[in-house]
N, C-alpha and C positions, 0 to 999 in steps of 0.2 A: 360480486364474488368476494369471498375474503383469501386474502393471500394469509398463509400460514407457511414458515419455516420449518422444513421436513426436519429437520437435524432437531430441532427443540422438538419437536412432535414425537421423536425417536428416543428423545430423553425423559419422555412423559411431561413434558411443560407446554403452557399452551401455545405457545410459538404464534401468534396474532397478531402479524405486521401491517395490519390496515383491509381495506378495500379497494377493489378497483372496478372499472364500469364491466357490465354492467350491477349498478349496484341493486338491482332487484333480484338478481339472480342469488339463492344462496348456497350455491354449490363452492368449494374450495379450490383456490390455485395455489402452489406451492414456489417457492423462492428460498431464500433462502438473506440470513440475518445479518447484521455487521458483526456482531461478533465469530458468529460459525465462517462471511465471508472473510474475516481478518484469520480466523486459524489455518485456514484455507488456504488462504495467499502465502500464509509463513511458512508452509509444508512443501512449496514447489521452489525447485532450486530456482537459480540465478542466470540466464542467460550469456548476462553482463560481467558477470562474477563468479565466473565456475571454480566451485572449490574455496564459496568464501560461504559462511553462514551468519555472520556476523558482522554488517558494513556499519561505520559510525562516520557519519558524513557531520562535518563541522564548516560553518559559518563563512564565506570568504574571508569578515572582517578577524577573525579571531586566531589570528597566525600563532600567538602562544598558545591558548588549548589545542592547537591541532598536534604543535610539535611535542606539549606534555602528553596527551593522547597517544598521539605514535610513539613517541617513543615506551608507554606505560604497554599497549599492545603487542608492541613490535617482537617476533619469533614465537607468539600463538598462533596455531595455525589456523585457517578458517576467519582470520579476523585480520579484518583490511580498515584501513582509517585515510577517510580522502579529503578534499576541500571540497563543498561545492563552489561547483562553476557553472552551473545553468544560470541563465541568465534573461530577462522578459525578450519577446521577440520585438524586434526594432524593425521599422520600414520608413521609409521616404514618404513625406506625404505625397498624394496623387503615385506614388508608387503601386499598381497594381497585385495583389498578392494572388497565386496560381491555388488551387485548392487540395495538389500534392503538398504544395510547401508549407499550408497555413495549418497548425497542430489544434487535432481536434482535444475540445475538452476533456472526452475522458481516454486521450490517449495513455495517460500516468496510473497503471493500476493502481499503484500505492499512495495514498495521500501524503503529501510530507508535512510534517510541521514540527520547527525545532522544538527542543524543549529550554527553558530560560537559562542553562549552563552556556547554550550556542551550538548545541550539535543534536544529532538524532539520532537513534538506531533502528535498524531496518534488518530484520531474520530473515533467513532462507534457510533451507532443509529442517523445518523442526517437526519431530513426528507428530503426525496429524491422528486426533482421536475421532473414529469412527462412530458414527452413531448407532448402538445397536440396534 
């Protein structure tokens, strides 16, 4: 089967993200892209952060960008500036871990990855263009 992303297909591009079994079938299945999935994600609010559209998450180690950050942010509305604090998950060895507690992979919809300044940004509510 070939998987094709409807939203590129809607834009008249060929939208051709691969194959999956069975691969002699050649009928289409439809998914959808990293980039349509990324406008995607930036179009739905924030659970975590209602009422922010604009979170810039910086570095633990980089306490002066955070505080030149907030303070350069600070009284726009919709834009919040935090430290991260997540942190790897630590256990005892021979410590048993429960399968409530242990986070699945793709629990983190959003990939994070700083950029070389030491912070990131992350949208919410941006309008999302529909595929004709």
């Amino acid at each position: 089967m070939k998987l094709i992303c409807s939203w590129c297909r809607a834009e008249g591009r060929p939208g051709v993200l691969g194959e999956k079994p069975p691969l002699d079938d050649p009928t289409e299945s439809h998914g959808i892209c990293r980039r349509h999935r990324d406008e995607l994600l930036e179009s739905l609010p924030s659970s975590s952060f209602p009422g922010v559209d604009l979170l810039i998450v910086v570095r633990p180690r980089e306490e002066s960008l955070f505080q030149h950050l907030d303070r350069r942010w600070s009284g726009v509305r919709g834009v919040r500036v935090l430290v991260d604090r997540r942190r790897a998950e630590r256990r005892r060895r021979g410590d048993p871990v429960s399968t409530e507690r242990r986070r699945r992979p793709d629990a983190r919809i959003r990939p994070w990855s700083f950029t070389p300044p030491g912070y990131l940004m992350v949208r919410f509510n941006r309008p999302q263009r529909l595929p004709r």
